[in-house]
N, C-alpha and C positions, 0 to 999 in steps of 0.2 A: 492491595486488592486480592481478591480470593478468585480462582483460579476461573468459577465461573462468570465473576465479576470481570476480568479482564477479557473475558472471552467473548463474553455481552459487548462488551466496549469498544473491543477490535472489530467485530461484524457489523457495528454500527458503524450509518455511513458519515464518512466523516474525510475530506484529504486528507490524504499518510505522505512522509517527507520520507524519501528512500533515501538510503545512505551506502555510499560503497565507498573501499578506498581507492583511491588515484593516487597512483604509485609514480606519474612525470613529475619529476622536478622536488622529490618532497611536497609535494601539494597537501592540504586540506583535505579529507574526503570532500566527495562531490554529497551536495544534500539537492534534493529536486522534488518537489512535489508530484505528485501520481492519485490517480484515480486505482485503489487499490478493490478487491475482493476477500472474505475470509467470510468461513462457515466454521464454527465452535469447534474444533477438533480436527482442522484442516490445515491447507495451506493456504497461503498468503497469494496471490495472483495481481500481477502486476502487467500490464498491457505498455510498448513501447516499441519506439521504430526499431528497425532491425539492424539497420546504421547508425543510431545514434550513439554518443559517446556514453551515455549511461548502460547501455546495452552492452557494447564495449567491454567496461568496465567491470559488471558485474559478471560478465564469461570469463574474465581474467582472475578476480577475486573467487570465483563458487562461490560466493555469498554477498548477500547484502543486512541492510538493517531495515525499519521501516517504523516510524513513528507517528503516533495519532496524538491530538489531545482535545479538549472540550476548553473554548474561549472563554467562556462563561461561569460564573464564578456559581458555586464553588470548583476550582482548576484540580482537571484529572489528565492524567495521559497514560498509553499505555506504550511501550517502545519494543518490539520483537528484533531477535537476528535469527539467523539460521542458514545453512546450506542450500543454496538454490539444487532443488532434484530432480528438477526438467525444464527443459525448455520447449516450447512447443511452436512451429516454424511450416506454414505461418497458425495465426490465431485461430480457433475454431470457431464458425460463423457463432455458435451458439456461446460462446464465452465474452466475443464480442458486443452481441446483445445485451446479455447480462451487466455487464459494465458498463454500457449505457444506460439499461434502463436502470439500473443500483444508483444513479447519480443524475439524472434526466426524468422528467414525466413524460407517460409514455409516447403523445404525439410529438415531441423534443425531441428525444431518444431514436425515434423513426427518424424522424427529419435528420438527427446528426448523423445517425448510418446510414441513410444513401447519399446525404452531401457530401460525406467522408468515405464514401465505398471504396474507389481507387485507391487513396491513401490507407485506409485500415489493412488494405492487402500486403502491403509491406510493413505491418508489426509483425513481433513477435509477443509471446505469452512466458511470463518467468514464473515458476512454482518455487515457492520458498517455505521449510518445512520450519516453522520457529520452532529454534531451540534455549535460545534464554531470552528471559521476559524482563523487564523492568517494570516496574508501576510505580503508580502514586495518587492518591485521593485524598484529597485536601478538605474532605466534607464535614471530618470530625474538627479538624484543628478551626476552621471556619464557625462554625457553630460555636464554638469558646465566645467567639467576638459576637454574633449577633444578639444573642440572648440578654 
């Protein structure tokens, strides 16, 4: 993909699976799905409890990964990593919004932030600056076959 192609790709909304390493036991990284944020030329914004073991995790690594892809054929995905370069503690009401309304309509999105108002006070917000990309668009090699 080309660089605004991925970029298009990444901002649309879509679940991302974060990835960080877990270093107990030689384990697997942990992969966990996330309601993510990204604006063309930004960072990566990840919303997550401030105890949780991903949260954890990714203050111990300074980084994570984060992967999107398109179910639907023709199959695209685009996969980011990069140095987490802030954390922001706690979330700010307005970043909270946003990530509901980026995945909720907006009477949904109300409804989820004041059912969840207590709870969302104990996230925190990870900024993740990608710094190597992966892609892959599957549209040309697809096209071979339908035609």
């Amino acid at each position: 993909m080309s660089v605004n192609d991925r970029e298009m790709f990444l901002s649309a909304v879509r679940v991302g699976v974060l990835g960080v390493q877990d270093p107990r036991d030689k384990r697997a990284p942990l992969l966990i799905p996330v309601w993510y944020g990204y604006v063309p030329g930004g960072e990566v914004v990840v919303q997550t409890a401030r105890l949780s073991m991903k949260a954890g995790l990714v203050r111990a690594a300074d980084r994570f990964s984060l992967c999107v892809q398109d179910e639907s054929t023709p199959y695209r995905y685009v996969s980011v990593e990069g140095p987490v370069v802030a954390i922001e503690d706690p979330v700010p009401a307005n970043q909270r919004r946003a990530l509901a309304h980026r995945y909720l309509n907006d009477g949904t999105a109300e409804a989820y932030l004041e059912a969840n108002s207590r709870q969302l006070t104990e996230d925190i917000l990870l900024r993740m600056r990608p710094q190597r990309w992966r892609t892959a668009d599957f549209s040309a090699f697809a096209a071979e076959f339908s035609s």
